[in-house]
matplotlib code that plots the C-alpha trace (Angstrom):
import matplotlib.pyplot as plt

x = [-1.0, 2.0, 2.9, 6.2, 6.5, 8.9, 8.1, 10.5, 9.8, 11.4, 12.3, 15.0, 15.3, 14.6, 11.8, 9.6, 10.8, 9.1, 6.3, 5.5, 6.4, 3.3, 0.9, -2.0, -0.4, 0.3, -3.2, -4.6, -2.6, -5.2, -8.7, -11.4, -9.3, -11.0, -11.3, -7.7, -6.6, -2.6, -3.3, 0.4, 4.1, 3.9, 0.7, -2.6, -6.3, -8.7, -11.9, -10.7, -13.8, -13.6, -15.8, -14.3, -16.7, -20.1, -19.4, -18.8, -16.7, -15.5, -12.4, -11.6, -7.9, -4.7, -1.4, 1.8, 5.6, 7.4, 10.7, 12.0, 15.4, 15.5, 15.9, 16.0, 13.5, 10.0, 8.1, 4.9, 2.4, -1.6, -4.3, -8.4, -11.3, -14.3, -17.8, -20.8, -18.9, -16.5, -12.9, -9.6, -7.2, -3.4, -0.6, 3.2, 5.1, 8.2, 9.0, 12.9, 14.0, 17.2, 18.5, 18.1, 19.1, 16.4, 17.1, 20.0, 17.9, 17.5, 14.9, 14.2, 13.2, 10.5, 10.6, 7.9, 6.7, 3.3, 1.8, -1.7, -3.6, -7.9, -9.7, -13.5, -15.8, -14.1, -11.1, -13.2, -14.4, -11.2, -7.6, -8.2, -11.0, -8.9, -6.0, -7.5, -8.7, -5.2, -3.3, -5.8, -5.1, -1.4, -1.5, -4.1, -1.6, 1.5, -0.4, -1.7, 1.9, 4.0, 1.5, 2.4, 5.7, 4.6, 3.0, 5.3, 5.1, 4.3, 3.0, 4.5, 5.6]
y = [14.6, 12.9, 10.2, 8.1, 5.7, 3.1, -0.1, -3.1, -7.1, -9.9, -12.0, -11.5, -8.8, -11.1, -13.1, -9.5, -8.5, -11.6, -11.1, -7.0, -7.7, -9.9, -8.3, -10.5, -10.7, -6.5, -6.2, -8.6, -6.0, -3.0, -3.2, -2.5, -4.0, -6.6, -7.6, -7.7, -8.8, -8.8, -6.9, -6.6, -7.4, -5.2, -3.8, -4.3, -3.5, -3.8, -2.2, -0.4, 0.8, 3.1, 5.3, 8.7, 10.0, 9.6, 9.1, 5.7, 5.8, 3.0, 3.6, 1.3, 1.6, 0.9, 0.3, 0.2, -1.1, 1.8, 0.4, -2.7, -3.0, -6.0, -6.5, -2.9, -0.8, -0.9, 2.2, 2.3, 4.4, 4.3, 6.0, 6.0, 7.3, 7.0, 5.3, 7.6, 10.9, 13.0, 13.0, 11.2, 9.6, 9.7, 8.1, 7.1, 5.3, 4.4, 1.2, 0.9, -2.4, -2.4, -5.1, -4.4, -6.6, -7.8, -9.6, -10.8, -12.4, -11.4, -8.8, -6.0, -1.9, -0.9, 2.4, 4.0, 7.3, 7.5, 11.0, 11.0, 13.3, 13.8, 16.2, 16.6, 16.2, 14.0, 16.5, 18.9, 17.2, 19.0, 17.4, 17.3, 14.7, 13.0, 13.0, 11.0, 8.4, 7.9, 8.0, 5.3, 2.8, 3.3, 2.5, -0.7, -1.4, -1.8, -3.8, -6.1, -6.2, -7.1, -9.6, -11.5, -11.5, -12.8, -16.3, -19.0, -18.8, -15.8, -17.1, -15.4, -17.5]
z = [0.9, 1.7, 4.1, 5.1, 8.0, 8.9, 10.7, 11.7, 10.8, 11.7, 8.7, 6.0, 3.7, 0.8, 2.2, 2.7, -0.9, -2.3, -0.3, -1.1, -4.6, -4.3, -5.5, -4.0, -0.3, -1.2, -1.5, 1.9, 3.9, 2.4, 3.6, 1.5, -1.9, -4.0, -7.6, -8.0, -11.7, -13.5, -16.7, -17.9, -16.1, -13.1, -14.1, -11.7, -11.4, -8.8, -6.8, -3.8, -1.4, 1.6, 4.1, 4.3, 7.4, 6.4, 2.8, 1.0, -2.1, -4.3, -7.1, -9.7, -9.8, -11.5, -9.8, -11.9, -10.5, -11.8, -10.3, -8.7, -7.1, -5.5, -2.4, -1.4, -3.3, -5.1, -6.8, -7.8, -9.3, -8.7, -10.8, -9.5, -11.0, -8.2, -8.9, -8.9, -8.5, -10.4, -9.5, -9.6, -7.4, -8.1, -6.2, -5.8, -3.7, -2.9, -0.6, 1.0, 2.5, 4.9, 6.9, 10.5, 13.6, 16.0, 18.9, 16.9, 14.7, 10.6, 10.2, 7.7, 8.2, 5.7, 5.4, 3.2, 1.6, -0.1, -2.0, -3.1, -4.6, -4.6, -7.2, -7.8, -5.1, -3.1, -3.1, -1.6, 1.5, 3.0, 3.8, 7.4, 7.1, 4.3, 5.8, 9.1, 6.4, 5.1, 8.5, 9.7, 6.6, 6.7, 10.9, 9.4, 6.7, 9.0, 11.7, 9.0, 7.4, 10.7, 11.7, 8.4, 9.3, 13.4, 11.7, 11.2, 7.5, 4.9, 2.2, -0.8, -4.3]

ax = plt.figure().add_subplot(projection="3d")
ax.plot(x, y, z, "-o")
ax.set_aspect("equal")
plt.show()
């Protein structure tokens, strides 16, 4: 399955950089992500947890910054192996920063392109089902992402 959106925020190119290269303030923006440990430079694990229609599945995964171009682009790869059933999860994505003008103000265009793919059992649930799942944590991942960037302060080191 693949996905790619674009969504408009307004603070400086750098400042969301600093703040998606975050791995922790990455991660608030993703519900259902906890457990989230640095296990090398650029290297993360964690428990992810969602409910794909009646079904609850948890993954322990592992995301890796496969490229880093600041402030423009950020490339990552994640691996999942789900709890309790047999299958895997594989991902990549590929994050673009732009500057963009809003109300004449600094603000930055995110455009993004995700690809994941499901085997085993969860695989064969079908991509119609699956692919609601996803389209409704990227819209959740955008709305969580802007509203950062609405408060007075995103709080990024």
């Amino acid at each position: 399955m693949k996905f790619s959106g674009q969504l408009t925020v307004k603070a400086p190119r750098a400042e969301v950089y600093k703040a998606v290269r975050d791995a922790r303030f990455f991660a608030s923006c993703v519900d259902g992500v906890s457990e989230l440990t640095e296990t090398a430079p650029d290297a993360y694990a964690a428990v992810f947890e969602t409910k794909v229609a009646y079904m609850k599945f948890k993954f322990k995964v592992t995301v890796e910054v496969t490229r880093a171009q600041e402030p423009s682009e950020i490339a990552a790869k994640v691996e999942g192996t789900p709890l309790g059933i047999v299958g895997r999860l594989t991902g990549t994505s590929l994050t673009r920063l732009s500057d963009a003008d809003i109300d004449g103000s600094p603000g930055t265009k995110i455009d993004y392109e995700v690809e994941t793919g499901l085997t085993g059992k969860l695989g064969s649930l079908g991509q119609p089902v699956l692919r609601s799942k996803a389209k409704d944590m990227e819209r959740q991942f955008a709305a969580r992402l802007a509203a950062a960037f609405a408060s007075p302060a995103v709080n990024a080191p």
